[in-house]
Phi, psi and omega in degrees: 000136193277176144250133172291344166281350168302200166281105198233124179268352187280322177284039170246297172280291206289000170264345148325306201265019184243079187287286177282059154089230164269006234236120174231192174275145202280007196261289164309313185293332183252012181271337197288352170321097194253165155298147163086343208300170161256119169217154201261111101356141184240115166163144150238114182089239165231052144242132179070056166251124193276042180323306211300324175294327177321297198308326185265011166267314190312308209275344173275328162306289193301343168269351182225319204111345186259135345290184188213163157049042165301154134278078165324129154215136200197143154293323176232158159334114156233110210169148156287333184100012182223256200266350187255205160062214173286027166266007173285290189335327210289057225236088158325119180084003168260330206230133192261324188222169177211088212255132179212160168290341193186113170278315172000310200241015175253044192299329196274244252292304185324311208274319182296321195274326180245048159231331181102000166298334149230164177302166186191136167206120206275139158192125190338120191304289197304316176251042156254335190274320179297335192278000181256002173272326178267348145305328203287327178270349172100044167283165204250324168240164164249101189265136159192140195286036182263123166128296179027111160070014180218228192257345167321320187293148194262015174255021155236057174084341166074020185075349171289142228232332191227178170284346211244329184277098224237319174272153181273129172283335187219121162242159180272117207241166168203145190224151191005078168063359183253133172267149190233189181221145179224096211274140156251170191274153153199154171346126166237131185273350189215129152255144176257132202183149167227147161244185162282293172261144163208126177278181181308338203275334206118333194284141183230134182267170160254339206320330165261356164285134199272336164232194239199262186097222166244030161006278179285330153301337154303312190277290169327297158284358135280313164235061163250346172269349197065045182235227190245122159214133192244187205190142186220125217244195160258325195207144178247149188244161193298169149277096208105027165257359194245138167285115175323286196317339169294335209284127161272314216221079170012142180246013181289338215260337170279141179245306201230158194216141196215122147320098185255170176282101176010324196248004176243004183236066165253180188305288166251166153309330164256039181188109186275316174200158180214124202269011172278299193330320176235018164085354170292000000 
């Protein structure tokens, strides 16, 4: 795994090219993509999935060969059940390991993972999501008794999913007589994220999303790892146009804002947008 703190010249040039605040192109914005990096995905179901960057990682592999040997990571299903979300990713040789909350809605991620083309590991949604709050603090574990007894626990496979996948993510710890499970952290270099609105600083709303996730814990544990985090919005507003109190997602916490295309920002997957959805 790479650090984006290292000297990296592409996130160099795209902060060079940020004429208009933070607001580049997802061509660029996904360029800052290194071999081997870790990167965290954000969405449930087919909401607050950011495609338009899917699309534009998906379309930089098949056209260069780049990035190569990724990590994937997301707490909840992101996907159609076919073609979309993270089944674009579903690539040989773009992607090395996968660590998720939920396969279902991922058949392309499925076929790579029980044919052995990449590590692949099931892990409890709710502690994947803590677990990106114990990245953001440098805590060493995520400890909890959820997985217990089930295929999480590493005395039933630890979430691994294939023969090819060999280190354990989780171990079993005990505190006053009791067993726990202790999921660990490591670095992530790259967040992936979506909003609604973003002003030039970066700050970004939700105000059209029908949930929140986890976003901002995400964002924080890439850069607290020192790492990238971009964001794909529908529109951008001036800067001292957004109500603070809206603002989800910081703008000390965005390095880049990405515009998406109408038809890569829909609500849902059926729906570009419905204002019961989002309390509007």
């Amino acid at each position: 795994m790479n650090s984006n703190s290292e000297i990296n010249p592409t996130i160099s040039y795209i902060k060079a090219k940020m004429k208009r605040g933070k607001i580049v192109s997802a061509e660029d914005a996904v360029r800052v993509i290194r071999d081997g990096d870790t990167v965290a995905l954000d969405g449930f179901v087919g909401c607050c999935i950011p495609e338009e960057l899917i699309i534009g990682l998906e379309k930089r592999f098949l056209s260069t060969g780049e990035p190569r040997n990724l990590t994937i990571v997301y707490a909840s299903g992101l996907g159609d059940g076919k073609d979309q979300g993270a089944n674009r990713l579903a690539h040989e040789g773009l992607l090395k390991r996968v660590i998720a909350g939920h396969w279902g809605l991922t058949p392309k991620l499925q076929s790579l993972a029980l044919d052995g083309k990449i590590e692949a590991y099931n892990l409890p949604q709710g502690v994947l999501t803590h677990l990106f709050r114990d990245i953001a603090a440098h805590n060493p574990r995520t400890i909890s008794r959820v997985g217990l007894g089930t295929f999480a626990d590493p005395r039933c496979g630890g979430g691994k999913i294939n023969s090819i996948t060999t280190e354990d993510l989780v171990e079993v710890i005990q505190f006053d007589g009791h067993d726990y499970l202790a999921y660990k952290t490591y670095p992530i270099q790259i967040a992936i994220l979506r909003g609604t609105t973003a002003d030039m600083d970066g700050n970004v709303t939700m105000e059209k999303e029908p949930v929140t996730l986890e976003v901002l814990p995400v964002a924080m544990a890439v850069k607290n790892s020192g790492g990238f985090v971009i964001v794909q919005v529908e529109r951008i507003a001036e800067r001292g146009a957004l109500n603070a109190r809206q603002v989800k997602i910081p703008g000390i916490l965005v390095d880049c804002v990405v515009v998406a295309k109408p038809e890569n920002h829909r609500q849902t997957y059926v729906t570009q947008y419905n204002a019961a959805y989002s309390c509007e």
